[in-house]
FIBA-340607 format. One line per field, with one value per residue (C-alpha): residue number from 1; residue in three letters; x, z, y negated. Coordinates in steps of 0.1 Angstrom, whole numbers. Layout:
// FIBA-340607
num = [NUM,...]
residu = [ala,...]
u = [X,...]
w = [Z,...]
v = [Y,...]
This chain:
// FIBA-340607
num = [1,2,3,4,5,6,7,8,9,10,11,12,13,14,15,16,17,18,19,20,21,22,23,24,25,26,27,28,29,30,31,32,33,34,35,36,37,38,39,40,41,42,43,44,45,46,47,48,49,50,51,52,53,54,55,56,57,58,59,60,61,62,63,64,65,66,67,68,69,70,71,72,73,74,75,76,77,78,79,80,81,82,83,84,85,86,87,88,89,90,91,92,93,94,95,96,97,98,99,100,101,102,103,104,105,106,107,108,109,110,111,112,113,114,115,116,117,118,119,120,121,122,123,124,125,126,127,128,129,130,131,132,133,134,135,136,137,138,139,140,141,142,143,144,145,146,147,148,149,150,151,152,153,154,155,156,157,158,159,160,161,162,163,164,165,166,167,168,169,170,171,172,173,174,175,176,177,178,179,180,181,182,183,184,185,186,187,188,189,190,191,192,193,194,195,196,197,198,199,200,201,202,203,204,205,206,207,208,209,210,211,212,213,214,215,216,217,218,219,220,221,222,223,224,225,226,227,228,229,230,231,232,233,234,235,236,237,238,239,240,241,242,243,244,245,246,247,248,249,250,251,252,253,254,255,256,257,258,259,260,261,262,263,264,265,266,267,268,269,270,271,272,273,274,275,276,277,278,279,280,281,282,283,284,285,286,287,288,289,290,291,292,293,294,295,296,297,298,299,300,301,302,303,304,305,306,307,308,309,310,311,312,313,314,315,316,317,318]
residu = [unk,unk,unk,unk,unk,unk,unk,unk,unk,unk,unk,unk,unk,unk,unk,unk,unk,unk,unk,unk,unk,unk,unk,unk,unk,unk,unk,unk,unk,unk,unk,unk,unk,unk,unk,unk,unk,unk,unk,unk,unk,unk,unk,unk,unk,unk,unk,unk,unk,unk,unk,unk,unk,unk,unk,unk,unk,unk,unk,unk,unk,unk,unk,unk,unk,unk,unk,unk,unk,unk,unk,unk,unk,unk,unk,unk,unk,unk,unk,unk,unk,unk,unk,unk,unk,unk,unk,unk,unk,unk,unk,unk,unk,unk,unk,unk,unk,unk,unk,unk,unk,unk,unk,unk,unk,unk,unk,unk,unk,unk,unk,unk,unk,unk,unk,unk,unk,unk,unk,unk,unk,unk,unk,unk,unk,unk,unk,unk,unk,unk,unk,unk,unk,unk,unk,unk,unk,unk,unk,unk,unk,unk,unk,unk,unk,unk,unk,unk,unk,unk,unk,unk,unk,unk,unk,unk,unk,unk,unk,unk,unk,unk,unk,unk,unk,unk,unk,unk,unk,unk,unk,unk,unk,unk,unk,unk,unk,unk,unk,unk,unk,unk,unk,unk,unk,unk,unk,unk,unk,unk,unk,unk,unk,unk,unk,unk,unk,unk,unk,unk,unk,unk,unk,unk,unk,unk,unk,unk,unk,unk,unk,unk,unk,unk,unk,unk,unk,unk,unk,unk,unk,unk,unk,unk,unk,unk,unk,unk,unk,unk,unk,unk,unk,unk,unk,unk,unk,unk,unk,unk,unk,unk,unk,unk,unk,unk,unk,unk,unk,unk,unk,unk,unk,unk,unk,unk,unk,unk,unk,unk,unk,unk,unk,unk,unk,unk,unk,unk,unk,unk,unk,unk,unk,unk,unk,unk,unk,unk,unk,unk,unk,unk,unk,unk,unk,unk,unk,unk,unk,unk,unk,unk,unk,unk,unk,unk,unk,unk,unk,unk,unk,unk,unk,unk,unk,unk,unk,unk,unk,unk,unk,unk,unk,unk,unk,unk,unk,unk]
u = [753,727,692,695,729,709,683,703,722,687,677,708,707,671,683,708,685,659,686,700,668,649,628,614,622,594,574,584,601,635,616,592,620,640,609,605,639,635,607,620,652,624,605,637,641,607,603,638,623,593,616,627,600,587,616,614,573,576,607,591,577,549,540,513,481,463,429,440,472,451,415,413,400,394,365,375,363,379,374,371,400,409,380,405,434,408,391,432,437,404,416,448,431,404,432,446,415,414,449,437,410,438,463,430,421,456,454,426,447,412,435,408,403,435,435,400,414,447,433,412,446,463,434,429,473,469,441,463,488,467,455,486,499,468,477,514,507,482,510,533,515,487,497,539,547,581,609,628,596,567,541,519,523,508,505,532,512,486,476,459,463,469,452,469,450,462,498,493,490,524,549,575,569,570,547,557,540,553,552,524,494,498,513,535,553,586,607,642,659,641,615,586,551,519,488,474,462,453,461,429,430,408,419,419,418,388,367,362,361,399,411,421,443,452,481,484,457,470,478,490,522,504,503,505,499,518,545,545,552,551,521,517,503,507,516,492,518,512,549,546,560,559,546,578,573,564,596,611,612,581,577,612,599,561,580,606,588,556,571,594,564,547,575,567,529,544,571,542,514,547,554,516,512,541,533,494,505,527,492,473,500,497,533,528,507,533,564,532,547,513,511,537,548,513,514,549,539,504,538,552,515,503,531,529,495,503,532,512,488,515,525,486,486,522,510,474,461,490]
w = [2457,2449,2440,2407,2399,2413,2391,2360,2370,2377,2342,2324,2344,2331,2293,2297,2308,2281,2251,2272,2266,2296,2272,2237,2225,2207,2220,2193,2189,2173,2145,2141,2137,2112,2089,2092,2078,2053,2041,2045,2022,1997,1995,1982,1960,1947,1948,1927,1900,1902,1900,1866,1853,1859,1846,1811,1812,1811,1794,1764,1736,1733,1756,1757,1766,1795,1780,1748,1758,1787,1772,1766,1790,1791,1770,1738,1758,1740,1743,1783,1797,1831,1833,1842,1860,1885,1891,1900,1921,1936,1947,1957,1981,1992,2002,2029,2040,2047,2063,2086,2100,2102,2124,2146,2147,2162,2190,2202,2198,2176,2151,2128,2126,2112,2094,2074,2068,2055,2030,2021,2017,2001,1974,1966,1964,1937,1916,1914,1901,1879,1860,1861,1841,1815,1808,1802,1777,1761,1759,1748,1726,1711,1710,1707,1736,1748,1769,1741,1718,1723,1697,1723,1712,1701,1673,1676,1644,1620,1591,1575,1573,1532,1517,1493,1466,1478,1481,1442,1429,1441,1411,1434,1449,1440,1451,1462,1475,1514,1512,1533,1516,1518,1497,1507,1488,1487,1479,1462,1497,1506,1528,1536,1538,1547,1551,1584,1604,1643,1663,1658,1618,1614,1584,1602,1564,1561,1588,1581,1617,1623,1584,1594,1635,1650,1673,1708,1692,1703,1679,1674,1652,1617,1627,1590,1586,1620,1620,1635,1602,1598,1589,1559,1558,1549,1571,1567,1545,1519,1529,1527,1560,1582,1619,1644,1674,1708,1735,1747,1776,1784,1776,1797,1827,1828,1826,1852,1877,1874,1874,1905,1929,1908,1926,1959,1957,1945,1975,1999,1985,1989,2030,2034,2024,2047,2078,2074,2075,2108,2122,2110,2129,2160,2156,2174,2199,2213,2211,2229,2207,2201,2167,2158,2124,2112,2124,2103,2070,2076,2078,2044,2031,2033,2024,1990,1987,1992,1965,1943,1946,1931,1903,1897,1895,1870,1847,1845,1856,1839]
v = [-1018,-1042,-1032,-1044,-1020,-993,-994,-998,-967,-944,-960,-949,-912,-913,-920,-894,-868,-874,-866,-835,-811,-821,-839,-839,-875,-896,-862,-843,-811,-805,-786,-815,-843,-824,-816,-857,-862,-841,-855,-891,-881,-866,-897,-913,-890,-897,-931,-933,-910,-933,-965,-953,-945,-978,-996,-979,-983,-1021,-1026,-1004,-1023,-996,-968,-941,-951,-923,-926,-909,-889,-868,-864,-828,-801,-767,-749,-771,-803,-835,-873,-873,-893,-883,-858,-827,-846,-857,-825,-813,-844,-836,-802,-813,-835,-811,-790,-813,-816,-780,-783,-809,-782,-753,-773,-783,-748,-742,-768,-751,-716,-699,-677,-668,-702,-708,-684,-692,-732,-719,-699,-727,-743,-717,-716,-754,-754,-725,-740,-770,-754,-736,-766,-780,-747,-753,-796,-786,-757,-777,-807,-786,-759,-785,-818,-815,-832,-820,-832,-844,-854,-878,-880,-904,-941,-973,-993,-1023,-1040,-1042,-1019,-995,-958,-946,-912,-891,-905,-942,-929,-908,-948,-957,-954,-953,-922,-885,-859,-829,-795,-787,-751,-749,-754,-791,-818,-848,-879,-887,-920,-928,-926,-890,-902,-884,-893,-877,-886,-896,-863,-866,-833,-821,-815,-846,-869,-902,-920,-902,-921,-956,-964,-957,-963,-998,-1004,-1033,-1035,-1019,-991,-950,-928,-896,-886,-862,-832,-813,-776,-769,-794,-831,-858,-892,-908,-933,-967,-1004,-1032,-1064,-1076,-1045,-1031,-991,-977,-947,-942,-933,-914,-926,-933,-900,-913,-907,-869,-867,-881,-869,-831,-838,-858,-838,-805,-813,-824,-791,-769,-787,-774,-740,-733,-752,-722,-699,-715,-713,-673,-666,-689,-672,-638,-648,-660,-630,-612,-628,-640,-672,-663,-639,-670,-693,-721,-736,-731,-756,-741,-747,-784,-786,-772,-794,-825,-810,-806,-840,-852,-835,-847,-880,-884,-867,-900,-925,-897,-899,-940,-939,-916,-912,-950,-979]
C-alpha cells in the first residue's frame, strides 16, 4: 500500500472515531448542539413573525406612529416616547450582562458565584416582565388597544376637528343624548359623530394648537364617556366625515409577537429558578459536568435578549 492510501485510510479511521463518542465534534457537547438547534429553528420562527409584520407595515397606507402610541409611564407620566420601553430593554440587557458573569463564575467552579449572578439574572428577567405586564394593561385597559382593535393611526389628509357647537350648525344632522352624560349627532343614514376626545378626556377642538391636522399627524380614536367613537371633522374640501380606526393589524401583531418572545423571558426566569436551585444544591458539582447547564440556559438567555432587540427596532423605532 502506498503512503498516500495509507494515510487516507488513518484519515478516514480518524473521521470515524470523532462521530463515535471519542470526541465532542466542533468541541461541543451533545447538550450544547441541541440547544443550538433549537434556537436556530426559533429564529425562524421569529424572523417569519417579523417578515409579516414588516410586509403589512409598508404596505399600509397609515400606521401608528411609536412616539405617540408608547408615551405613557407609570406614576401618571405622559408625553415621554420611549421613556419606559427603554428602561425594560435596559433591564433586559443588564440581565445578560449578569448572565455573562454567572457562566464565568462556573468555569472557574465558585458556586456562590453563580449563584449571586443568576439571581441578578433572575431579577432583571422578572422586572422585564413586570413592565411588560404594566404597557399591556395600560394598552388594553387605557388606550383600547386590543388584538382585534387599534385606535393608533394617522391622519391620511387634511382637516379640521368639529365641536359640538360646529356640528349643532349642521341642518343635516340630529342630536341626540348617548345615555351617558354625553351628547352625539346623527345623520339620515345613522351615522354617529362625536366630538374629537384624546384618551385622556382632553377636548382636542378645544386647543387651537391641534384644532386644525395635516396629513401623516397621530391620533387617537374619541374616546367618549368609556367607549371608543368616531371623531368628527371636515376635510379641506368642507366634506363632513368621521375618523376610522387604525389597521388591526397592528394591535394583532404587537400582542402576538410580543407576548410570544414575553413567554420566552417567562419559561427562561422559570429555567433560571430551577437550574439556581440545582447549583445551590450542589447538583453539578457532584455530576463534575462543569457547570454546563448554566452555560446552556446563558445560550437560550442571550438569545432572548438579542430577538428582543429587532422586536425593539419594529415596534418601538419605524
Amino acid at each position: 500500500m502506498a503512503a498516500t492510501d495509507e494515510l487516507v485510510v488513518l484519515e478516514e479511521e480518524k473521521q470515524e472515531d470523532l462521530w463515535s463518542g471519542g470526541q465532542r465534534p466542533f468541541k461541543a457537547s451533545y447538550g450544547k448542539l441541541m440547544m443550538w438547534y433549537f434556537l436556530l429553528s426559533d429564529a425562524f420562527t421569529f424572523a417569519g413573525f417579523l417578515i409579516a409584520y414588516g410586509a403589512l407595515r409598508f404596505s399600509s397606507p397609515t400606521w401608528p406612529v411609536p412616539d405617540f402610541v408608547f408615551q405613557t409611564a407609570p406614576f401618571g407620566l405622559h408625553g415621554l416616547p420611549l421613556i419606559f420601553v427603554t428602561f425594560m430593554s435596559f433591564l433586559l440587557i443588564l440581565s445578560s450582562v449578569t448572565m455573562v458573569r454567572a457562566v464565568q463564575e462556573g468555569q472557574r467552579y465558585n458556586k456562590r458565584g453563580v449563584i449571586f449572578w443568576m439571581l441578578l439574572t433572575i431579577i432583571g428577567g422578572a422586572g422585564f416582565l413586570g413592565c411588560q405586564a404594566w404597557e399591556w394593561n395600560n394598552l388594553i385597559g387605557t388606550e383600547g388597544m386590543t388584538v382585534w382593535t387599534n385606535p393608533f393611526s394617522a391622519h391620511t389628509e387634511e382637516g379640521t376637528y368639529l365641536k359640538n357647537e360646529d356640528l349643532a350648525a349642521i341642518p343635516a344632522l340630529t342630536k341626540k343624548d348617548d345615555g351617558h352624560g354625553g351628547v352625539y349627532f346623527e345623520d339620515a343614514r345613522g351615522n354617529h359623530y362625536y366630538e374629537k376626545i384624546d384618551h385622556y378626556g382632553t377636548s382636542f377642538a378645544k386647543d387651537e394648537k391641534l384644532k386644525s391636522f395635516k396629513a401623516g399627524d397621530p391620533y387617537l380614536i374619541t374616546y367618549h364617556h368609556g367607549e371608543y367613537q368616531y371623531g368628527a371633522y371636515k376635510d379641506t374640501a368642507g366634506n363632513l366625515k368621521m375618523e376610522s380606526y387604525g389597521p388591526k393589524g397592528f394591535g394583532a401583531l404587537f400582542f402576538i409577537i410580543t407576548g410570544f418572545h414575553g413567554f420566552h423571558v417567562f419559561s427562561g426566569v422559570a429555567f433560571l429558578l430551577i437550574i439556581l436551585i440545582n447549583v445551590a444544591s450542589g447538583l453539578y458539582e457532584k455530576r463534575k459536568n462543569e457547570y454546563e447547564m448554566v452555560e446552556k440556559i446563558g445560550l437560550y438567555w442571550h438569545f432572548v435578549d438579542l430577538v428582543w432587540v429587532f422586536v425593539f427596532l419594529a415596534f418601538y423605532l419605524l
